[in-house]
Structures are given as structure tokens and as C-alpha cells.
DRENZA-531834 format. One record per residue: residue number from 1; residue in one letter; x, y, z of N, C-alpha, C in turn. Coordinates in nm, 3 decimals. Layout:
<pts>
+-----+------+---------+---------+---------+---------+---------+---------+---------+---------+---------+
:  nr : rest :     npx :     npy :     npz :    capx :    capy :    capz :     cpx :     cpy :     cpz :
+-----+------+---------+---------+---------+---------+---------+---------+---------+---------+---------+
: NUM :    A :       X :       Y :       Z :       X :       Y :       Z :       X :       Y :       Z :
...
+-----+------+---------+---------+---------+---------+---------+---------+---------+---------+---------+
</pts>
This chain:
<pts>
+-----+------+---------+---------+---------+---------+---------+---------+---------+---------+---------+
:  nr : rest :     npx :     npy :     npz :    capx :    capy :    capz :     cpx :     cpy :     cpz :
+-----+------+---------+---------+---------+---------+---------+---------+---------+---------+---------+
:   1 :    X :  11.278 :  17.226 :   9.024 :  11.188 :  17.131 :   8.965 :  11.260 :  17.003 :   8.926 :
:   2 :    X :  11.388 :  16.999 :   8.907 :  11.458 :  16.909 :   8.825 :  11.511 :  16.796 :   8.903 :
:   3 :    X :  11.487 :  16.871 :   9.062 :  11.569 :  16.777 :   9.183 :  11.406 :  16.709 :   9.227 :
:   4 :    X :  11.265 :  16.730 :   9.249 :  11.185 :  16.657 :   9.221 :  11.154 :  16.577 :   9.133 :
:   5 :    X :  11.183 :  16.582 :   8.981 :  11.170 :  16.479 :   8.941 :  11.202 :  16.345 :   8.982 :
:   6 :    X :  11.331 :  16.343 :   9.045 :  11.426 :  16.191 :   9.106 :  11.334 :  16.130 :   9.197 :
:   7 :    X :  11.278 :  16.197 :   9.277 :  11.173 :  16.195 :   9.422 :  11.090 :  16.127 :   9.319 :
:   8 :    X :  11.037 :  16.228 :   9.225 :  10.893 :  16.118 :   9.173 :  10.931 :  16.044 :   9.093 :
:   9 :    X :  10.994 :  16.009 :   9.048 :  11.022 :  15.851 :   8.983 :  11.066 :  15.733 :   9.110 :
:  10 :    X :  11.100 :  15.749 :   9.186 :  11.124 :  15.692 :   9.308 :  11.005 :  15.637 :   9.378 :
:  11 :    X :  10.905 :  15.724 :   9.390 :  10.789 :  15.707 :   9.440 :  10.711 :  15.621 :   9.336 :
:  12 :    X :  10.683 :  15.697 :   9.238 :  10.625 :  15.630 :   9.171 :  10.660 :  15.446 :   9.172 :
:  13 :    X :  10.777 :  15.404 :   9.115 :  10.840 :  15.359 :   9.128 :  10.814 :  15.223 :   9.251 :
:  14 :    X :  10.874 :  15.273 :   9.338 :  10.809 :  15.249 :   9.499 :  10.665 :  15.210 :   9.514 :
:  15 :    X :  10.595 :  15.318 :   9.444 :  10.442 :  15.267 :   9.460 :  10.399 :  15.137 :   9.382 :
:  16 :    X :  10.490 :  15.155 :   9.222 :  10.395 :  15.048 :   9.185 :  10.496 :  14.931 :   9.207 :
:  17 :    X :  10.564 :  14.928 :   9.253 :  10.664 :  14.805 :   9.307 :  10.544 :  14.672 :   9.432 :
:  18 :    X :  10.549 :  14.846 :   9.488 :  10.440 :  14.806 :   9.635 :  10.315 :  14.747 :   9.573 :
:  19 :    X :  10.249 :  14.788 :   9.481 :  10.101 :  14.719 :   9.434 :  10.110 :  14.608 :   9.355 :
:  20 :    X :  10.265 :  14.594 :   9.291 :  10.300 :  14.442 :   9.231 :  10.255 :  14.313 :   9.335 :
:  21 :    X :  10.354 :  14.372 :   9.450 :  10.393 :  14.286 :   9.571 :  10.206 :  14.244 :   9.636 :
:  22 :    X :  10.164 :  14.364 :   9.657 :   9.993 :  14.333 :   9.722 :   9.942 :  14.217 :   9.611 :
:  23 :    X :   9.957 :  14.244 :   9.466 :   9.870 :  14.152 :   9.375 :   9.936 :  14.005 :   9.337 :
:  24 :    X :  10.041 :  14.013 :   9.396 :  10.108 :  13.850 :   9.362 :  10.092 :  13.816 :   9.521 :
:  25 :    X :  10.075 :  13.854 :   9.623 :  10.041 :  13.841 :   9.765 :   9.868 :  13.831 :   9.721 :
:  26 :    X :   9.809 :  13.872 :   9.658 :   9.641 :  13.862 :   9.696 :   9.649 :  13.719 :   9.589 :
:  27 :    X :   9.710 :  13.691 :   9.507 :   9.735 :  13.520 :   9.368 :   9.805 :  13.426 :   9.470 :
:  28 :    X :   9.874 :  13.501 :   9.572 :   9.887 :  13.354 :   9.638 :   9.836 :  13.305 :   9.746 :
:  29 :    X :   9.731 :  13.401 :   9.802 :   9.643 :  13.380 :   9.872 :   9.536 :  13.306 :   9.821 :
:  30 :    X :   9.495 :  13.352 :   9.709 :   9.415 :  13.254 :   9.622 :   9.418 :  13.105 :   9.598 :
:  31 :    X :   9.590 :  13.090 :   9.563 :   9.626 :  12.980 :   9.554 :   9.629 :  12.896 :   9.687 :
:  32 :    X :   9.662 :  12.961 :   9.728 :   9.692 :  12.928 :   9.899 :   9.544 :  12.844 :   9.951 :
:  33 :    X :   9.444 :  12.928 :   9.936 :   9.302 :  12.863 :   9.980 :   9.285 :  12.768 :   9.909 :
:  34 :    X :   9.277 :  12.725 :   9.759 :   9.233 :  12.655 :   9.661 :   9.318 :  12.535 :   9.660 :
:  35 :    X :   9.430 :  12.523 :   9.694 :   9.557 :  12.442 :   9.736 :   9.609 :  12.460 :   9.821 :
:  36 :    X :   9.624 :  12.318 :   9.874 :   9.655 :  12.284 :  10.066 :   9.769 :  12.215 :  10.033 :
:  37 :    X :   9.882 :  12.240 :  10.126 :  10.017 :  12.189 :  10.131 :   9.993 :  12.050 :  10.188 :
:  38 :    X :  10.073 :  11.952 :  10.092 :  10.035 :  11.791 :  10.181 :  10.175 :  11.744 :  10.296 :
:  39 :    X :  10.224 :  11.849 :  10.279 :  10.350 :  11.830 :  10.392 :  10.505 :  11.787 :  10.312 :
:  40 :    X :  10.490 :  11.773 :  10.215 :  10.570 :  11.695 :  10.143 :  10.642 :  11.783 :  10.058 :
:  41 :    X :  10.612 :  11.937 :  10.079 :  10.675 :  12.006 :  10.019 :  10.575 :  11.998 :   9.872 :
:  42 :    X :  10.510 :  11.981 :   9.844 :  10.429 :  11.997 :   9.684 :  10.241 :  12.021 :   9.747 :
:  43 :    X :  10.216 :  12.072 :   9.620 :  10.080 :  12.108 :   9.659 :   9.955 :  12.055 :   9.571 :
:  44 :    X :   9.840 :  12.029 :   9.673 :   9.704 :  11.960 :   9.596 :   9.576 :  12.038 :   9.575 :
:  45 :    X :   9.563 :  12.075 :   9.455 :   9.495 :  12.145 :   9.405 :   9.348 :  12.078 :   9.383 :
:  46 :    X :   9.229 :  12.069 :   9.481 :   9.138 :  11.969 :   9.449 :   8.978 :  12.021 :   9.423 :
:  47 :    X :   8.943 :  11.989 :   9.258 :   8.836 :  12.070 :   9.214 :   8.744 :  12.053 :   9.288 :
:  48 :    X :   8.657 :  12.155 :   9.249 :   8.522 :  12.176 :   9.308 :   8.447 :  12.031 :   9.313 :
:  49 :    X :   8.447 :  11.966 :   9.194 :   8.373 :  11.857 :   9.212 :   8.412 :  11.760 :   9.313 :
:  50 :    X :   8.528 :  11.721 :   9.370 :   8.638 :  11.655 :   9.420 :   8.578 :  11.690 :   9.531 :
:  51 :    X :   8.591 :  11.812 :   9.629 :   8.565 :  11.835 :   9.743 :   8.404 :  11.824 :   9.734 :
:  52 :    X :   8.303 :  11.822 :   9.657 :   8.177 :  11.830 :   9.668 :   8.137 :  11.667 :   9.671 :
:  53 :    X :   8.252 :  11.579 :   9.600 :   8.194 :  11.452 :   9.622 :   8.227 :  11.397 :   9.763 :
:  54 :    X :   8.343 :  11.439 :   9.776 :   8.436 :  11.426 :   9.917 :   8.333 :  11.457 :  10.086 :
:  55 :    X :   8.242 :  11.559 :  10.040 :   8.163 :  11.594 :  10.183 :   8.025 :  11.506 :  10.153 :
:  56 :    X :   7.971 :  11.493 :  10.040 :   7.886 :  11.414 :  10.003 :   7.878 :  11.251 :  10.061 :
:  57 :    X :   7.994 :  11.211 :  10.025 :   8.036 :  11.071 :  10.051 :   8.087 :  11.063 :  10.219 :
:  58 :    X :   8.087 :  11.128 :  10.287 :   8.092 :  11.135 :  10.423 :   7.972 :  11.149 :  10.504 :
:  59 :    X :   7.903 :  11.230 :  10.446 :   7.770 :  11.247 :  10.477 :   7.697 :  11.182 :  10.489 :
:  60 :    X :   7.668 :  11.102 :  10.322 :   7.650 :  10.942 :  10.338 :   7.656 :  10.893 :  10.415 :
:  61 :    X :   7.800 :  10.845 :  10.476 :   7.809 :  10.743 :  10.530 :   7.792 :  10.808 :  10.644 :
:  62 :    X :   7.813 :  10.903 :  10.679 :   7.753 :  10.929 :  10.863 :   7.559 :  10.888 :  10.883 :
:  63 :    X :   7.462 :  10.917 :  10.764 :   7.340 :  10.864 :  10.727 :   7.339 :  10.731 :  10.775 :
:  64 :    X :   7.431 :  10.619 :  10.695 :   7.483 :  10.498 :  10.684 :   7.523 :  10.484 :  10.847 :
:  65 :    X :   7.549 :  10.531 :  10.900 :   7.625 :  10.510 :  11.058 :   7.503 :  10.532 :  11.147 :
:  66 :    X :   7.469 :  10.657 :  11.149 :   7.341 :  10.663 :  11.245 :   7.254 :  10.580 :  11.224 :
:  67 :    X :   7.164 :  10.536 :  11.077 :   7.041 :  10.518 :  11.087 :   7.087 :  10.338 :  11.119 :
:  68 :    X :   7.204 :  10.319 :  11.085 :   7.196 :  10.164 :  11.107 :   7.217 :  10.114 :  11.288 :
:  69 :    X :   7.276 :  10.215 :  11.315 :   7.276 :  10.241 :  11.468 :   7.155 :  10.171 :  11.537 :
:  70 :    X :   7.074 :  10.291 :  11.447 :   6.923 :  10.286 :  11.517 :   6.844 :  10.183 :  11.498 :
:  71 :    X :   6.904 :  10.131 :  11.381 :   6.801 :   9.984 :  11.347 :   6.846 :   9.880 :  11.400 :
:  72 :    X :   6.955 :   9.877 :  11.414 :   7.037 :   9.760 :  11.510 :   6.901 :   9.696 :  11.633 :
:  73 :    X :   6.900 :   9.820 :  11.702 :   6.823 :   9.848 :  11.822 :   6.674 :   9.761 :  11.816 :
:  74 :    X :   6.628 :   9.874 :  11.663 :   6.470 :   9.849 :  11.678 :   6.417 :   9.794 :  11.578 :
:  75 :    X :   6.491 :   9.704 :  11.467 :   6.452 :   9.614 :  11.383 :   6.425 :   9.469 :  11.467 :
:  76 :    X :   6.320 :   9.411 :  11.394 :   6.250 :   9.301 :  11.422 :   6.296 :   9.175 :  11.370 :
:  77 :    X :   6.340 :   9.196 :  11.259 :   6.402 :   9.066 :  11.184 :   6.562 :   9.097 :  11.224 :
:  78 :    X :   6.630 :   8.966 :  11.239 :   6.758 :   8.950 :  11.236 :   6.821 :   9.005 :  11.163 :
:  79 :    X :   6.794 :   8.984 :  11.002 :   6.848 :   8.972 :  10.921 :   6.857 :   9.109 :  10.859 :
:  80 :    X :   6.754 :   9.207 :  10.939 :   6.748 :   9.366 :  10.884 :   6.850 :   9.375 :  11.015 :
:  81 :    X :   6.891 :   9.317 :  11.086 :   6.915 :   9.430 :  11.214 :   7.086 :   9.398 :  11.216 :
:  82 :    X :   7.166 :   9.246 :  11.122 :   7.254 :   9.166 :  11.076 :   7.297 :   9.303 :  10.960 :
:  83 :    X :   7.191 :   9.340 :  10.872 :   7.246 :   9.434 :  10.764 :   7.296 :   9.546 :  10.843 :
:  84 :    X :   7.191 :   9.607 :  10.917 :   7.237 :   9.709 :  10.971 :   7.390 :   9.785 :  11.039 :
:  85 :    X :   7.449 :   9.621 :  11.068 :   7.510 :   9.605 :  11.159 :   7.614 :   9.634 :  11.056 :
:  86 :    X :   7.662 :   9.552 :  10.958 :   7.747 :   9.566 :  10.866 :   7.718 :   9.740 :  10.798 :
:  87 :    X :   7.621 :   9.778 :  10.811 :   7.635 :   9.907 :  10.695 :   7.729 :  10.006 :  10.835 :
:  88 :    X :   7.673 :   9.963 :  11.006 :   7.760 :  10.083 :  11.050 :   7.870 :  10.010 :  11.041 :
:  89 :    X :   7.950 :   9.945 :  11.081 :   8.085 :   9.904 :  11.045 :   8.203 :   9.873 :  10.896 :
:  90 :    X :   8.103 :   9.829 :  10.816 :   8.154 :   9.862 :  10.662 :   8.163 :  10.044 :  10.697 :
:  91 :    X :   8.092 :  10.101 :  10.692 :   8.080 :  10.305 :  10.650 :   8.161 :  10.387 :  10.749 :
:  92 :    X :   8.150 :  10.304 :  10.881 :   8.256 :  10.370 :  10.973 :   8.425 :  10.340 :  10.938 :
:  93 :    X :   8.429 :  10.213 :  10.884 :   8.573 :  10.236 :  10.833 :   8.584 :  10.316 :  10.705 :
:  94 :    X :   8.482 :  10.313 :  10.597 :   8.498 :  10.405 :  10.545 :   8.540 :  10.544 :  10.538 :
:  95 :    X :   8.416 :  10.575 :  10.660 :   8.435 :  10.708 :  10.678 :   8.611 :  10.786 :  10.698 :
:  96 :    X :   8.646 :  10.668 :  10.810 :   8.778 :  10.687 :  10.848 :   8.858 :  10.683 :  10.779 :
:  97 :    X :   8.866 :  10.618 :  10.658 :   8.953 :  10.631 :  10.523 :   8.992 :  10.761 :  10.492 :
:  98 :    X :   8.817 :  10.793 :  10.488 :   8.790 :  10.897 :  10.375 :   8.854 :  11.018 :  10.459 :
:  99 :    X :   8.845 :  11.061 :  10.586 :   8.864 :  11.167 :  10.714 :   9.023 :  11.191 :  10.670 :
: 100 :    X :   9.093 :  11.075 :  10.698 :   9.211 :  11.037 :  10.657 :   9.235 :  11.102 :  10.550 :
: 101 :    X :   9.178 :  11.010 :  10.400 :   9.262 :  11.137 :  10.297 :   9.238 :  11.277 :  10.269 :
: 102 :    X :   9.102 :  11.312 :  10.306 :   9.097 :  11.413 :  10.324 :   9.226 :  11.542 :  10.403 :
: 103 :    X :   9.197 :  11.456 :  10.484 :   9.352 :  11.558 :  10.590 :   9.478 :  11.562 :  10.532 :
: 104 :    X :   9.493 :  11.440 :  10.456 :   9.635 :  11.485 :  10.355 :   9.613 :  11.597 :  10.253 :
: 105 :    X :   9.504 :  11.608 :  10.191 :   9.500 :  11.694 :  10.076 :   9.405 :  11.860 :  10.135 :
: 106 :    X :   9.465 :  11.832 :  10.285 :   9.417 :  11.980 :  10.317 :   9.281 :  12.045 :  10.334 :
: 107 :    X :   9.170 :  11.931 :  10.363 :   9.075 :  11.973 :  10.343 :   8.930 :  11.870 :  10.452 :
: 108 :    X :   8.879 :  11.930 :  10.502 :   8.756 :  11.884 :  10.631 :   8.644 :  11.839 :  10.556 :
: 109 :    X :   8.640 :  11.718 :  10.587 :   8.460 :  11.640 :  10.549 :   8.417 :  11.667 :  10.650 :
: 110 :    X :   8.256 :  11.711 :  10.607 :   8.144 :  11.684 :  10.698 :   8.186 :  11.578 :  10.817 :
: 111 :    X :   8.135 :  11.600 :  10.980 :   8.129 :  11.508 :  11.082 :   7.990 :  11.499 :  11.121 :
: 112 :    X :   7.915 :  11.586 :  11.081 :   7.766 :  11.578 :  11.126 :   7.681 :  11.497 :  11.016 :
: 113 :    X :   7.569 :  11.496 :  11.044 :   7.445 :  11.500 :  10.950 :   7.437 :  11.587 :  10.911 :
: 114 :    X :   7.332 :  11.645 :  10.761 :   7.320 :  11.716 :  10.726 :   7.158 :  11.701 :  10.732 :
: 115 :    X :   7.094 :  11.799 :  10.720 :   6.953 :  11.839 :  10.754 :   6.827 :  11.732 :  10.675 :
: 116 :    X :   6.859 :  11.733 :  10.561 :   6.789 :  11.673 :  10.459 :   6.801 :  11.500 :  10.549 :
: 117 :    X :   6.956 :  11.444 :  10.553 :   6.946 :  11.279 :  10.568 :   6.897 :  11.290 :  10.700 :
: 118 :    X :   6.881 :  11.392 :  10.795 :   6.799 :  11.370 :  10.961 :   6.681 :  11.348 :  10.958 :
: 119 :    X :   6.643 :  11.493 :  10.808 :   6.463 :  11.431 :  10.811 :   6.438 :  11.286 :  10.771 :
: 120 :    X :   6.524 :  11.221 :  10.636 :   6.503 :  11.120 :  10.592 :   6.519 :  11.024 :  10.713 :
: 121 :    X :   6.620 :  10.986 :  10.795 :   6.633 :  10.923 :  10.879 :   6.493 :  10.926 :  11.029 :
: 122 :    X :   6.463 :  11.022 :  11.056 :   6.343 :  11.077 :  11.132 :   6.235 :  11.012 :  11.095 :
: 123 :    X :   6.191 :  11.014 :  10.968 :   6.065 :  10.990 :  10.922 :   6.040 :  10.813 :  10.932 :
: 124 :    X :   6.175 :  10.761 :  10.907 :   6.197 :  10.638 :  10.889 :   6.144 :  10.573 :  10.992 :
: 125 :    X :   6.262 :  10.648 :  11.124 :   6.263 :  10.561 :  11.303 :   6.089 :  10.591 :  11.296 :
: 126 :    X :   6.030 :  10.670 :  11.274 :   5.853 :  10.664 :  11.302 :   5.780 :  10.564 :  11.301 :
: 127 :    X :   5.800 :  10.412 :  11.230 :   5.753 :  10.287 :  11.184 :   5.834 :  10.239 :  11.298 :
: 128 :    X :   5.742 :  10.093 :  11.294 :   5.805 :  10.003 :  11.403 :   5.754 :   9.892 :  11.344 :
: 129 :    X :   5.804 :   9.769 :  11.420 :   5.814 :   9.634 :  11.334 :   5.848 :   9.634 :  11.215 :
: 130 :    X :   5.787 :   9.508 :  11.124 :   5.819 :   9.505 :  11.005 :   5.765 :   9.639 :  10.909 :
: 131 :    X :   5.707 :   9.693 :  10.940 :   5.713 :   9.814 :  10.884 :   5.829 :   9.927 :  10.876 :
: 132 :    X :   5.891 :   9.914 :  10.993 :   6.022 :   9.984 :  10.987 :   6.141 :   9.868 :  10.919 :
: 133 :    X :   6.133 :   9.767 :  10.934 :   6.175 :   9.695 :  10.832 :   6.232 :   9.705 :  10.694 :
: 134 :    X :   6.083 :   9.674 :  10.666 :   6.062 :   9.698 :  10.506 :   6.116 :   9.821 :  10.498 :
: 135 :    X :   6.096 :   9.960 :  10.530 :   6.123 :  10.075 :  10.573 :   6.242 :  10.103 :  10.511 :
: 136 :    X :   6.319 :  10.059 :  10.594 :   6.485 :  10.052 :  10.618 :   6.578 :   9.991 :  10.513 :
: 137 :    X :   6.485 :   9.883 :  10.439 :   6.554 :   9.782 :  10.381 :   6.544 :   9.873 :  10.223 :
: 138 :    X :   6.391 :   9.920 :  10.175 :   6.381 :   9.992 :  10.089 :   6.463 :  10.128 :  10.079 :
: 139 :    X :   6.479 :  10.174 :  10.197 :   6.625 :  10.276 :  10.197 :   6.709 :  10.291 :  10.158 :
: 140 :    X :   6.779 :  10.156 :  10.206 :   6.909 :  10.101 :  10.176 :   6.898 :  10.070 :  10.020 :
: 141 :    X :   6.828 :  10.003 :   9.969 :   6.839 :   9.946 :   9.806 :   6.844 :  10.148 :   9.744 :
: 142 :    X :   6.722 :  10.237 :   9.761 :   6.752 :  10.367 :   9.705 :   6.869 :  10.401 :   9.702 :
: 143 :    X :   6.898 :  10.436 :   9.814 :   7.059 :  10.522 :   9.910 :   7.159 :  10.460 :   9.812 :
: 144 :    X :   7.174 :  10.315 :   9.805 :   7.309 :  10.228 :   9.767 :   7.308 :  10.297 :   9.648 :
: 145 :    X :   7.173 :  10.235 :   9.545 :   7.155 :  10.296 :   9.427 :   7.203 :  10.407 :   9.331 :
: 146 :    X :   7.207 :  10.493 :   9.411 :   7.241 :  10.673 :   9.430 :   7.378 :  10.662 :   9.414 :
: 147 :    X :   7.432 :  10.580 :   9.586 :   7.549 :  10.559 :   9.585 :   7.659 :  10.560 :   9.486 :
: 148 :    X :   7.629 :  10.429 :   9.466 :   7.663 :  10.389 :   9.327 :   7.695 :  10.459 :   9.224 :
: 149 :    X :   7.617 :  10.528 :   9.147 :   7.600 :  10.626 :   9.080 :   7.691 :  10.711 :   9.116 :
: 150 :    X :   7.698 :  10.756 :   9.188 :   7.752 :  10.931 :   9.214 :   7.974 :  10.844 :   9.215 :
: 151 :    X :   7.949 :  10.730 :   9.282 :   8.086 :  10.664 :   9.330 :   8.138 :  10.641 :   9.151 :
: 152 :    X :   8.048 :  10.582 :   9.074 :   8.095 :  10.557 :   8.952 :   8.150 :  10.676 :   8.863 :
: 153 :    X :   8.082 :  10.789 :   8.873 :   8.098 :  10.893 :   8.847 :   8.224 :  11.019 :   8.839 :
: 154 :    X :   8.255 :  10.925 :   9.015 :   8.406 :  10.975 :   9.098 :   8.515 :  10.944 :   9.015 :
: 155 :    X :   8.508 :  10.800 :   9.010 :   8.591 :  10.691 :   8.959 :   8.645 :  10.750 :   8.783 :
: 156 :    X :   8.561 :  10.800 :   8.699 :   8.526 :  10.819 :   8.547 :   8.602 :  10.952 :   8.615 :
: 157 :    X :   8.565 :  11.042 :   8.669 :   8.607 :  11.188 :   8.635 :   8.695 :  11.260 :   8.773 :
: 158 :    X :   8.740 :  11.181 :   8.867 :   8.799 :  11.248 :   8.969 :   8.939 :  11.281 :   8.910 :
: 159 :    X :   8.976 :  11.368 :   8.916 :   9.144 :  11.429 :   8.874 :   9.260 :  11.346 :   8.937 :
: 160 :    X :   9.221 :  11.377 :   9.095 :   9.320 :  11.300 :   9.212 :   9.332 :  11.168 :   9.189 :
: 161 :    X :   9.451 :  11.102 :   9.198 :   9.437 :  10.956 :   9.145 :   9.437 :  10.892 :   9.310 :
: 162 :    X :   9.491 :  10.953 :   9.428 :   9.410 :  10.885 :   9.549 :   9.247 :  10.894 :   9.566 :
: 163 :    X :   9.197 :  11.005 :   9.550 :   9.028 :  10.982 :   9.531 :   9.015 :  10.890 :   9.464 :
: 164 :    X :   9.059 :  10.894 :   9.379 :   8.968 :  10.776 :   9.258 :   8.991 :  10.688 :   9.274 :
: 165 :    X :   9.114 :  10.624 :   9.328 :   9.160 :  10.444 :   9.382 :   9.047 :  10.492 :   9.488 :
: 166 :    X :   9.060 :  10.591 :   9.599 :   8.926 :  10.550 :   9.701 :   8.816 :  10.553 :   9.688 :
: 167 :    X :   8.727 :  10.602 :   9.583 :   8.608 :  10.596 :   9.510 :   8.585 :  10.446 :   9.418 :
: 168 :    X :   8.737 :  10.375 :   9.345 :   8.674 :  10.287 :   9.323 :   8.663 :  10.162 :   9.404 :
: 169 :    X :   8.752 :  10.172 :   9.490 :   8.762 :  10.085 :   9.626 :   8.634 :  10.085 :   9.688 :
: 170 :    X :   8.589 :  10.153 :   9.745 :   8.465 :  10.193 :   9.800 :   8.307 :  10.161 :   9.706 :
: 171 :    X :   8.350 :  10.168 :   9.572 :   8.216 :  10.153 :   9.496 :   8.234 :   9.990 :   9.504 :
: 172 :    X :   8.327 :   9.896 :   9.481 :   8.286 :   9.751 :   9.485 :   8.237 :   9.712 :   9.620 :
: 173 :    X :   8.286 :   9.839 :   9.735 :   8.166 :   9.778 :   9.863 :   8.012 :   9.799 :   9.859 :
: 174 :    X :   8.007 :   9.955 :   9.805 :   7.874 :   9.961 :   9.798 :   7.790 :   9.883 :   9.714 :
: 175 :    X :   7.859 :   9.836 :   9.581 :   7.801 :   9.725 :   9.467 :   7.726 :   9.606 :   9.555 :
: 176 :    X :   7.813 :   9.597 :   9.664 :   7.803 :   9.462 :   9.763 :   7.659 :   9.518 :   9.867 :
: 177 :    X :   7.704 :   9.624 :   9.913 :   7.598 :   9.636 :   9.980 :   7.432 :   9.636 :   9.909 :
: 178 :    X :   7.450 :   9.725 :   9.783 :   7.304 :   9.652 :   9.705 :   7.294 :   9.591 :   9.655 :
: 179 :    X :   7.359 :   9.496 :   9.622 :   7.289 :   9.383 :   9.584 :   7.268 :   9.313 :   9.746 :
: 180 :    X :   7.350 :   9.276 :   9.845 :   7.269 :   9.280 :   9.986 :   7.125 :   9.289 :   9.994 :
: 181 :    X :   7.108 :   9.434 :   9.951 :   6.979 :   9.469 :  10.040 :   6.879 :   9.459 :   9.945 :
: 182 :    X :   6.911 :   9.429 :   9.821 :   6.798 :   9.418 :   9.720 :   6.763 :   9.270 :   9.784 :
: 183 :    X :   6.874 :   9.158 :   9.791 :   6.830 :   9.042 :   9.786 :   6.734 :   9.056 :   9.943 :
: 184 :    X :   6.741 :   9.117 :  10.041 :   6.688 :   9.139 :  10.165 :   6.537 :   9.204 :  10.153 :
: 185 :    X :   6.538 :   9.304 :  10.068 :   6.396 :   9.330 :  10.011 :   6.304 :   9.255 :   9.975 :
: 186 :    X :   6.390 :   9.191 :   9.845 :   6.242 :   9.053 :   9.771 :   6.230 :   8.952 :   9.916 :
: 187 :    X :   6.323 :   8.899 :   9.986 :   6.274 :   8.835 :  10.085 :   6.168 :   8.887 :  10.204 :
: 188 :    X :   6.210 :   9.021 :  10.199 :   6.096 :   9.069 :  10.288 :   5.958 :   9.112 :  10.199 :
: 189 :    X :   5.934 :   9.089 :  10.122 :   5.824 :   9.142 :  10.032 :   5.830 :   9.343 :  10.008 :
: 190 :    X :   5.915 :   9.391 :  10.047 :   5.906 :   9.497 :  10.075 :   5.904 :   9.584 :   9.923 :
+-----+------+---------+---------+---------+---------+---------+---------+---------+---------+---------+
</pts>
């Protein structure tokens, strides 16, 4: 009996050595998902809110990219089809910013639309002439609006101090873009 004991302290031993190793292996797996290596040897830990504004604000601007696409095309006034033009090229460099830091801090924005801005966008292209116009222009003043909001928000409470220089960078464009399209509204009566 006395030469088993050694065996089971060994084992024992052994075993819970082994279930240490699984539970600091399952904490750094944890960590591992929740924090993405930026190459640099240190790691970015980026909250929930961070990545939720991060796919949000891509999304956006892919909204911002298509629907101005489309109005380019089939707006009637210059001056809606002049805005348009700037919202896809202002949002496409955006976007590319944003793609960009994203990939340093380990983590994929949205490349598509998302379901909700297709219907919004859908319902829109349905009008033609100044009706899609006005349409478009009243969009843009909401959307920016929102924008705005959610960008100011970034700016006040993002952790990451690259988000937040790119949230507040980005909010003095969108500031620009509504007041833009407000002043484009009262001119169109819309």
C-alpha cells in the first residue's frame, strides 16, 4: 500500500498540474479572441462599444457610398447629384481609413450593406425627379444628424486614443456634410 501512495500523489499531482495548464490555456484563449496582436509585439484590447461603433460607422458609410452612387446617376438637380458626388468620395476615403485601422487593432468592419440601410436605400431609388431629390436630400440632413450624434459620442467615450482622433476627425466632416445638406434642403423646399 505504501509503494502506491508515491503513484498517487504523482498522479494526482500530474492531473491537477494538467487542468491548471487547460484553464490558463482556455484565459488565454479568451484573451486571445478579445485582444488582437497589432504586430508590434503589445496587444489591443477593444470594447464592445468600440467594435460596435467601428462596424456601424462603416456601414454608414458603405449606405453613404451606394446610395450616392445611385443618385449621381438619377438626380435631376445638379446640385443634389454635386452632393452626391462628394458624400461617395468624402465616405469612400473614409471608409478606407477606417478598414485600415481597423486591421491594425485586429479586427473586420462590415464590407456589405446591412439589411435595414438596403431597405432604406430601396425605398428611396423608387421616386424619380425632384421627388427623389427632395428624397435624398432629406436623407442626408437625418443620416448626418444621427451621424453626428453617435461620432460625438465616440469622441466623449472611445478608450482607443486612435479611434477617437478618427472619430473626431471624421465628425468635423460629417458637421460639414450637414450643414451641406440642410442648406440644400431649404433651397429645395424639401
Amino acid at each position: 500500500m505504501k509503494r502506491y501512495i508515491p503513484i498517487l500523489v504523482t498522479t494526482v499531482a500530474l492531473v491537477s498540474a494538467c487542468g491548471q495548464r487547460q484553464a490558463s490555456e482556455a484565459t488565454t484563449t479568451e484573451t486571445t479572441s478579445a485582444a488582437q496582436s497589432t504586430g508590434t509585439g503589445t496587444t489591443v484590447t477593444l470594447t464592445h462599444e468600440e467594435r460596435e461603433f467601428m462596424n456601424e460607422a462603416a456601414v454608414g458609410g458603405i449606405y453613404e457610398i451606394e446610395l450616392g452612387s445611385q443618385i449621381q446617376q438619377k438626380a435631376t438637380n445638379p446640385e443634389v447629384r454635386a452632393f452626391a458626388e462628394s458624400m461617395v468620395r468624402d465616405h469612400t476615403k473614409l471608409n478606407d481609413e477606417l478598414k485600415q485601422l481597423a486591421a491594425k487593432k485586429g479586427f473586420n468592419v462590415p464590407t456589405q450593406l446591412d439589411h435595414d440601410h438596403r431597405e432604406d436605400m430601396d425605398e428611396i431609388l423608387t421616386r424619380s425627379g425632384a421627388e427623389l431629390d427632395k428624397k435624398y436630400i432629406d436623407e442626408m440632413v437625418d443620416d448626418h444628424e444621427d451621424d453626428v450624434d453617435e461620432f460625438r459620442d465616440a469622441v466623449d467615450e472611445a478608450k482607443d486614443p486612435e479611434i477617437r482622433a478618427w472619430a473626431e476627425k471624421t465628425l468635423r466632416i460629417l458637421e460639414g456634410h450637414l450643414v451641406k445638406a440642410k442648406e440644400l434642403k431649404e433651397r429645395l423646399g424639401a
